[in-house]
SEPA-535046 format. One line per 10 residues: for each residue z, y, x of N, C-alpha, C, CB. Coordinates in pm, 1 decimal. Glycine has a CB too. Layout:
# residues N
Z Y X Z Y X Z Y X Z Y X ~ ...
This chain:
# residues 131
0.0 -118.4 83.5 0.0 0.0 0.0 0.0 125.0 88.2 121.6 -0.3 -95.1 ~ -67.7 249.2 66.8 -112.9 358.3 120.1 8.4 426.8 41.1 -275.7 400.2 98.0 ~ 115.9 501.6 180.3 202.6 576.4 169.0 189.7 690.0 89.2 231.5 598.7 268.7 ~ 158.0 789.4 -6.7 137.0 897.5 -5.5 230.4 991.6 -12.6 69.4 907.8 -71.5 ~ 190.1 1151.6 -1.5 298.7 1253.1 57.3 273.2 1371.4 -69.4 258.6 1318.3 249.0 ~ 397.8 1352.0 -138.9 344.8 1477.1 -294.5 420.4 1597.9 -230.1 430.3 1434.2 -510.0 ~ 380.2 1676.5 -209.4 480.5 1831.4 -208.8 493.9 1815.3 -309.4 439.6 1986.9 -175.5 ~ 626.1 1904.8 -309.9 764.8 1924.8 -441.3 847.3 2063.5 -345.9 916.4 1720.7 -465.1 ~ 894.7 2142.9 -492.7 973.9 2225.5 -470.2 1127.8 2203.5 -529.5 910.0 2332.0 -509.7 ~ 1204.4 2297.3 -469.3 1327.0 2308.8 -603.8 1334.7 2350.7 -702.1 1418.6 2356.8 -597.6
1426.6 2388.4 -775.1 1392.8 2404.5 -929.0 1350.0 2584.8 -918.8 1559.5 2356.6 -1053.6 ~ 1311.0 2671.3 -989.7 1221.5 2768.8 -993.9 1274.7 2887.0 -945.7 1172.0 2784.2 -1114.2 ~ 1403.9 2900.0 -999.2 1485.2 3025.1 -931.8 1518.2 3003.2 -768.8 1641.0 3043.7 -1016.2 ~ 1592.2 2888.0 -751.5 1603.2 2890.1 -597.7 1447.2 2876.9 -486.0 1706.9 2751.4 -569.7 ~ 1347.1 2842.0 -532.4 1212.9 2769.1 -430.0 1189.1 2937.0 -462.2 1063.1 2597.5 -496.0 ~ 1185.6 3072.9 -524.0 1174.4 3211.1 -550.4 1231.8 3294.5 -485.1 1202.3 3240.0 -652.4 ~ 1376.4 3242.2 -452.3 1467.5 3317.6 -379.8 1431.7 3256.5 -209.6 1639.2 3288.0 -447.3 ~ 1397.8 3137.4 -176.4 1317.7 3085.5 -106.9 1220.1 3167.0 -8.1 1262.1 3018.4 -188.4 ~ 1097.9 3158.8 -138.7 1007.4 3177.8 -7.3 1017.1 3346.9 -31.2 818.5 3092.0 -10.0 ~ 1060.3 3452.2 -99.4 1114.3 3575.3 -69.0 1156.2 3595.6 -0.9 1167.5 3620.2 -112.2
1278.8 3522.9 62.0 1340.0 3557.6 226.7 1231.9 3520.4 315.6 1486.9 3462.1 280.8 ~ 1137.7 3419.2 297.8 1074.6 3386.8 375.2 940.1 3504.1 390.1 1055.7 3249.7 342.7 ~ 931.2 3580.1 292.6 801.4 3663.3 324.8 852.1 3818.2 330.9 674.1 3640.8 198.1 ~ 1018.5 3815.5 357.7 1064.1 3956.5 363.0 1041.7 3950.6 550.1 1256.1 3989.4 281.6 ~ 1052.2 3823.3 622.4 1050.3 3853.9 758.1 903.9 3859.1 793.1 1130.6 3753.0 842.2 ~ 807.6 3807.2 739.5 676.5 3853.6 702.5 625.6 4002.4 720.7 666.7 3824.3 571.7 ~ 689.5 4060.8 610.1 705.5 4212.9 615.9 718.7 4314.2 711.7 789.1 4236.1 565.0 ~ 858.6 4259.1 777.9 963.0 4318.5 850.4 882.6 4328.3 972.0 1103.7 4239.0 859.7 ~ 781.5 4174.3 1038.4 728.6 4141.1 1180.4 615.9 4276.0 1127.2 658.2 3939.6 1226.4 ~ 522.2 4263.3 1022.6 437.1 4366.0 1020.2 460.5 4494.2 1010.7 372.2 4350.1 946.4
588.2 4540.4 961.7 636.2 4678.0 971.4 651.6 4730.4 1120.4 771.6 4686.9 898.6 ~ 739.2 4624.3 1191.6 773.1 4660.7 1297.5 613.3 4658.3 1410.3 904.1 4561.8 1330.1 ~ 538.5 4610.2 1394.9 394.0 4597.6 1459.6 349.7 4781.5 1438.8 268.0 4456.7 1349.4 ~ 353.0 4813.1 1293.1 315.3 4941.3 1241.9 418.2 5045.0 1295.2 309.0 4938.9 1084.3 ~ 504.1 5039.3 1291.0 611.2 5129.2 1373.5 571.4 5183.1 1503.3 735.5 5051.0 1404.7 ~ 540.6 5124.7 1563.7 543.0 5111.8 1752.3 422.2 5104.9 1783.0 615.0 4975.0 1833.6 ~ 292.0 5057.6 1670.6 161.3 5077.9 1694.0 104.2 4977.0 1817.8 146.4 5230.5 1723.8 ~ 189.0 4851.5 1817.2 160.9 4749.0 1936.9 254.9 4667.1 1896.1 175.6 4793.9 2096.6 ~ 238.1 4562.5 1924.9 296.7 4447.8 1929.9 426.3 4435.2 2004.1 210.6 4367.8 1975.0 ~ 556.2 4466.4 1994.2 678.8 4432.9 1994.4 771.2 4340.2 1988.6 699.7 4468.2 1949.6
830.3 4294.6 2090.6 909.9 4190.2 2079.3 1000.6 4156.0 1961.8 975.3 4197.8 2175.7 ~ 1040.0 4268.9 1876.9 1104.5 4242.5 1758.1 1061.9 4195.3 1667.6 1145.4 4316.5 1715.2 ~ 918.3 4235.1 1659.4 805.0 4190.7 1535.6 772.7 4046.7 1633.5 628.8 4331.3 1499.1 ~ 752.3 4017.9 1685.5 722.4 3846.0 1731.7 831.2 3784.3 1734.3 660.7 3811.5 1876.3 ~ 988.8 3844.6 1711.0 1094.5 3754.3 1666.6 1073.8 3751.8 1513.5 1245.5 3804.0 1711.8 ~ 1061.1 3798.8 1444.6 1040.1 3796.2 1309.9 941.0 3708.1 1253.5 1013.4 3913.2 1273.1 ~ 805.7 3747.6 1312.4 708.2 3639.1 1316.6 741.0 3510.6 1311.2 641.5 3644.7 1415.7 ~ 790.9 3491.3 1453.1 817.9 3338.0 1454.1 942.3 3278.9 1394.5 819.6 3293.0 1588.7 ~ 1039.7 3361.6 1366.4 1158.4 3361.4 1170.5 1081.9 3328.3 1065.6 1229.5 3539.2 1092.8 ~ 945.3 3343.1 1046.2 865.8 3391.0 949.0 798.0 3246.3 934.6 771.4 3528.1 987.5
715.5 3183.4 1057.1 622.6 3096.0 1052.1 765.6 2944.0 1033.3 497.7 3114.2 1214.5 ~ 864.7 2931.2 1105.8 990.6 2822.9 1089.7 1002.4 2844.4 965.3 1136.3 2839.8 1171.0 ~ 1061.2 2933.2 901.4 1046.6 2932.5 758.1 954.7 2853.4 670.8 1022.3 3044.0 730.3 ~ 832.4 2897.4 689.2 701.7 2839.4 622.8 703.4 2715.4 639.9 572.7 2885.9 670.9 ~ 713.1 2701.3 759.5 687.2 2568.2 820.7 795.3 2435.9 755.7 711.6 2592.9 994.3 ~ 944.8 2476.8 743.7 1021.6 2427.5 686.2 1010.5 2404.3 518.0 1111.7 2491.1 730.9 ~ 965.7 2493.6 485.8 916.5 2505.7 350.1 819.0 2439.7 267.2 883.2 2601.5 343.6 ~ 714.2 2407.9 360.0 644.5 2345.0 369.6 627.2 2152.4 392.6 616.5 2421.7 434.6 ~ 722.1 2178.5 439.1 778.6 2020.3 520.2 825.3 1957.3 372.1 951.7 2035.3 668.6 ~ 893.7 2039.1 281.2 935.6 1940.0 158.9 812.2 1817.7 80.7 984.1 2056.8 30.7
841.6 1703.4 100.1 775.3 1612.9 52.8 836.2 1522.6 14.6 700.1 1578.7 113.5 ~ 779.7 1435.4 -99.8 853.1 1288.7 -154.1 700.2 1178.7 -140.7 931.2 1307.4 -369.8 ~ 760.1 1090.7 -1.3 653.2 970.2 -12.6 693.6 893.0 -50.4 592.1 917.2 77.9 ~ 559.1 776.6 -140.2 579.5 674.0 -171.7 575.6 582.0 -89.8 527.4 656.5 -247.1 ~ 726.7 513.2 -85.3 680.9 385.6 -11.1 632.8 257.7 -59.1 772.0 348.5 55.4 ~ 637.2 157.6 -35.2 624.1 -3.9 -108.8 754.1 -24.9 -132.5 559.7 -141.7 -13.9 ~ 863.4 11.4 -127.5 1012.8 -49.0 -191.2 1097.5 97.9 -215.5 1115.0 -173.0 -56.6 ~ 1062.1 211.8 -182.5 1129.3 335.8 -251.5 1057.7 449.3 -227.9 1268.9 364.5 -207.3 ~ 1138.6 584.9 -246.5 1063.2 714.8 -171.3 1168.9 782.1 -72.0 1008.8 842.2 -291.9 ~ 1093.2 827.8 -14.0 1143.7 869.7 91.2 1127.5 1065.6 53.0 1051.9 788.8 233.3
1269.8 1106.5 62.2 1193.3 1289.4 21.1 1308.6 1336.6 128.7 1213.5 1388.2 -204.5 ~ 1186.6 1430.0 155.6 1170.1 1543.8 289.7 1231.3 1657.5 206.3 983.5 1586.7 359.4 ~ 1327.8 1721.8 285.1 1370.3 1868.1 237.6 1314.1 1985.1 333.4 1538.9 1879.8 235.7 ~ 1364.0 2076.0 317.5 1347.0 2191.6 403.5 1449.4 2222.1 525.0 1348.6 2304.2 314.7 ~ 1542.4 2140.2 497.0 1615.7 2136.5 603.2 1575.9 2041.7 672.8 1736.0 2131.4 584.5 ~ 1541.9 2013.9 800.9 1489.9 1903.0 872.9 1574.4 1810.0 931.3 1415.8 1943.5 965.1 ~ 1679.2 1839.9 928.4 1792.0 1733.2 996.7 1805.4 1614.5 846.9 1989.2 1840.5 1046.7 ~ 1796.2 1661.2 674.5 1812.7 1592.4 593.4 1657.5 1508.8 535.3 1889.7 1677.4 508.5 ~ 1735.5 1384.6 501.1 1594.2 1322.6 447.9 1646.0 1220.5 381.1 1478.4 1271.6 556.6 ~ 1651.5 1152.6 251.8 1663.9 1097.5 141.7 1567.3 951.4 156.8 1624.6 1206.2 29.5
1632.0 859.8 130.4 1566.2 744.2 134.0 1632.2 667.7 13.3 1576.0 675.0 275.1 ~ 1560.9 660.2 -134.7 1606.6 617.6 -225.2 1536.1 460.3 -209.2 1583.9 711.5 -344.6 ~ 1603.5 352.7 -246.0 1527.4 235.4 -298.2 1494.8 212.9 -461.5 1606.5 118.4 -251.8 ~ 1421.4 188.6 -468.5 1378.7 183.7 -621.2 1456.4 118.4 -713.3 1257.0 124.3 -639.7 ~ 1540.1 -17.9 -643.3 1637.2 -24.8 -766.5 1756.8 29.0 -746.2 1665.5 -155.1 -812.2 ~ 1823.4 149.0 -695.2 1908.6 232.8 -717.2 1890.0 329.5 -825.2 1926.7 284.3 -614.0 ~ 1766.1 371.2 -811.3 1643.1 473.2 -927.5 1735.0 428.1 -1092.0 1395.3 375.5 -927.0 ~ 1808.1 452.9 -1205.1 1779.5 440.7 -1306.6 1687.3 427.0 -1397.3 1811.4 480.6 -1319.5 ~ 1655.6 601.6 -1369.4 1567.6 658.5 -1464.7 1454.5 773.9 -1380.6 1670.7 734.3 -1586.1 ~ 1380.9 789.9 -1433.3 1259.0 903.0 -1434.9 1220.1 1019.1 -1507.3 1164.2 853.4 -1453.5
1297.3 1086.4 -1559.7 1205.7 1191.5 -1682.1 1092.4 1306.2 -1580.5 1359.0 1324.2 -1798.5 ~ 990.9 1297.1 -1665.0 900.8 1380.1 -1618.4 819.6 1429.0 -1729.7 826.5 1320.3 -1518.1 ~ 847.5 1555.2 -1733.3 776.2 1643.6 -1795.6 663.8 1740.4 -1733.9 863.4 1707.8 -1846.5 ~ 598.3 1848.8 -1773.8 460.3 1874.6 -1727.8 443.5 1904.6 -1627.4 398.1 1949.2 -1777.5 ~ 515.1 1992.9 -1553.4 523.1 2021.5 -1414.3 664.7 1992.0 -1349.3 485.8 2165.4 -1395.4 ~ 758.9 1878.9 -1419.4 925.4 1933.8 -1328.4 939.2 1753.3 -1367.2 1095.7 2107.5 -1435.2 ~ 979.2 1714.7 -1253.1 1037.7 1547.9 -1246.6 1178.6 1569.0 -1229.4 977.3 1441.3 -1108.0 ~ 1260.7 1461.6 -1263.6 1418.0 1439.7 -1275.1 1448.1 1300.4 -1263.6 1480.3 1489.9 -1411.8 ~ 1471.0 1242.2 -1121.7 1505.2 1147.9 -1107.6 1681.7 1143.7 -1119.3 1436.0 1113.5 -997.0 ~ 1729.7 1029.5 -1180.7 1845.5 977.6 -1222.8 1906.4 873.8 -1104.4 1817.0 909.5 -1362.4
1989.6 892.5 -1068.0 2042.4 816.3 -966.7 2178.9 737.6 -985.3 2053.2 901.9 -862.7 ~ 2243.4 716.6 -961.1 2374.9 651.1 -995.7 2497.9 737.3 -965.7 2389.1 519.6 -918.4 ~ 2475.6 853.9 -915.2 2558.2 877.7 -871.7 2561.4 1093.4 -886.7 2546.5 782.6 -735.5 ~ 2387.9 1077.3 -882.6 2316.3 1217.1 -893.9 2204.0 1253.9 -934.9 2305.4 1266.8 -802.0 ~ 2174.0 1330.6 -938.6 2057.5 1348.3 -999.5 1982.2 1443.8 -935.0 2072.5 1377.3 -1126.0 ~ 1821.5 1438.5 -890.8 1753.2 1539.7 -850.5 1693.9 1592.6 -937.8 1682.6 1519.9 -766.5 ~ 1624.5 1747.3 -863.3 1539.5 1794.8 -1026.6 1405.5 1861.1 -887.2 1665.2 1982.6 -1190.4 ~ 1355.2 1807.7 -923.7 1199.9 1864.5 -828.8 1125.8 1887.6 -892.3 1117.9 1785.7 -736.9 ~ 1016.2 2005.1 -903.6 911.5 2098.5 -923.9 804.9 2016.6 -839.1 946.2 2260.1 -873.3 ~ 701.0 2001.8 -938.0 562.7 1934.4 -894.7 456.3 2022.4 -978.9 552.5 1753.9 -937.4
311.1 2007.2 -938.1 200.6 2073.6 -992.3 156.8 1883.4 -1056.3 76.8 2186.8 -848.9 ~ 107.1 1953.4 -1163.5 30.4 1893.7 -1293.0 -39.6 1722.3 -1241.1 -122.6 2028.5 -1342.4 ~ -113.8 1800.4 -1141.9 -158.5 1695.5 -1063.4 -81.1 1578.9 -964.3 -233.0 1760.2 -994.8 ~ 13.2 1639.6 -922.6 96.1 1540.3 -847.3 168.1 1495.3 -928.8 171.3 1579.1 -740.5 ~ 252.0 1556.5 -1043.7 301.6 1491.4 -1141.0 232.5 1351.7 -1190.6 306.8 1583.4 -1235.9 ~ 97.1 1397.3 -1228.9 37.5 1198.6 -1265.1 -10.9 1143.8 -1189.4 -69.4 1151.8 -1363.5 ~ 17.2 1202.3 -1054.7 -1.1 1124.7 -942.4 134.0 1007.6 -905.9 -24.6 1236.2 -824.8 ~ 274.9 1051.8 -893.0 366.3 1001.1 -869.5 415.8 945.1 -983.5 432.8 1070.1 -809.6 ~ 395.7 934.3 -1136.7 375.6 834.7 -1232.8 335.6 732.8 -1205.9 313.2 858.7 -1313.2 ~ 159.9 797.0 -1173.2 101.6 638.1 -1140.8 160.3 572.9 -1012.2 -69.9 637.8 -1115.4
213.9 547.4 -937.9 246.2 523.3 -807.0 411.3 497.8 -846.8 200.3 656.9 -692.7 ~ 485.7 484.8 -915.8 596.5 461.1 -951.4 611.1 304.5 -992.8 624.7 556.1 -1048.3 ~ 700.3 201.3 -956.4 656.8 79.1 -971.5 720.9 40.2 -1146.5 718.4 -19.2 -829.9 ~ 693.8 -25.8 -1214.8 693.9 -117.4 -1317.3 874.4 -108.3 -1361.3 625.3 -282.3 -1255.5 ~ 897.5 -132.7 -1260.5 1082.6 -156.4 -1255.8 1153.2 -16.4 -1260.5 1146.5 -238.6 -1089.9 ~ 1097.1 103.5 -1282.0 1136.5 245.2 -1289.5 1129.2 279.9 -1441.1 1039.1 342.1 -1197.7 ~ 1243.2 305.8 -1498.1 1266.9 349.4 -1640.0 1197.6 462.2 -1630.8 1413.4 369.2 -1692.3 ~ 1076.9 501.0 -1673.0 1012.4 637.3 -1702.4 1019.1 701.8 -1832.2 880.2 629.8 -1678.5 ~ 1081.9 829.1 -1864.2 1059.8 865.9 -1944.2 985.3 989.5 -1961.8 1141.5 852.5 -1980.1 ~ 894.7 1025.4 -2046.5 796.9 1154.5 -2049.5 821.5 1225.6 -2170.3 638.4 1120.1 -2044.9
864.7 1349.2 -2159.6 828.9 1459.0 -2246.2 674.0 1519.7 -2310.0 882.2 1553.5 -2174.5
């Protein structure tokens, strides 16, 4: 079975408050470029605040494996390795999945498309429920 890798966000207010910090140092590297009219060591610390950000941000993923998923956060030291029969339940509605756990519960933000992507790719033994 072919692993695949869905980007997913957090739920809507925090992945907002998110990448806002992340495009205020954005700002800040180009202000400071415009300030000084040259390229500045302050604005290339910001920059590269700016691109780790992204980059971390970016990194969030949930792959499918052949016996669970594996989901990537934005923090890179953390990484989630569920097995499928720990999984309860599934609700997934149009763009926002909610996996049920035994213990917790996630709530991840998906686009339309990855949503019936990671349906289909969900094994038989996963209580799915759809809105």
């Amino acid at each position: 079975m072919k692993n695949y890798k869905i980007r997913w966000q957090p739920e809507r207010s925090l992945a907002i408050i998110y990448w806002s910090v992340t495009l205020i140092f954005l700002f800040l590297s180009l202000t400071f470029i415009l300030e000084r009219a040259e390229v500045h060591w302050k604005s290339m610390l910001f920059m590269v605040i700016f691109l780790l950000l992204f980059y971390l941000g970016y990194r969030r993923a949930i792959i499918v494996h052949k016996n669970g998923l594996q989901i990537n956060y934005a923090r890179f030291w953390k990484t989630d390795y569920l097995p499928f029969n720990q999984i309860e339940s599934v609700q997934i509605s149009v763009n926002f999945v909610i996996i049920n756990l035994k213990k917790q519960k996630l709530e991840l933000s998906l686009s339309k498309k990855q949503v019936k992507l990671f349906w289909k790719l969900l094994p038989e033994e996963v209580t799915v429920y759809s809105e």
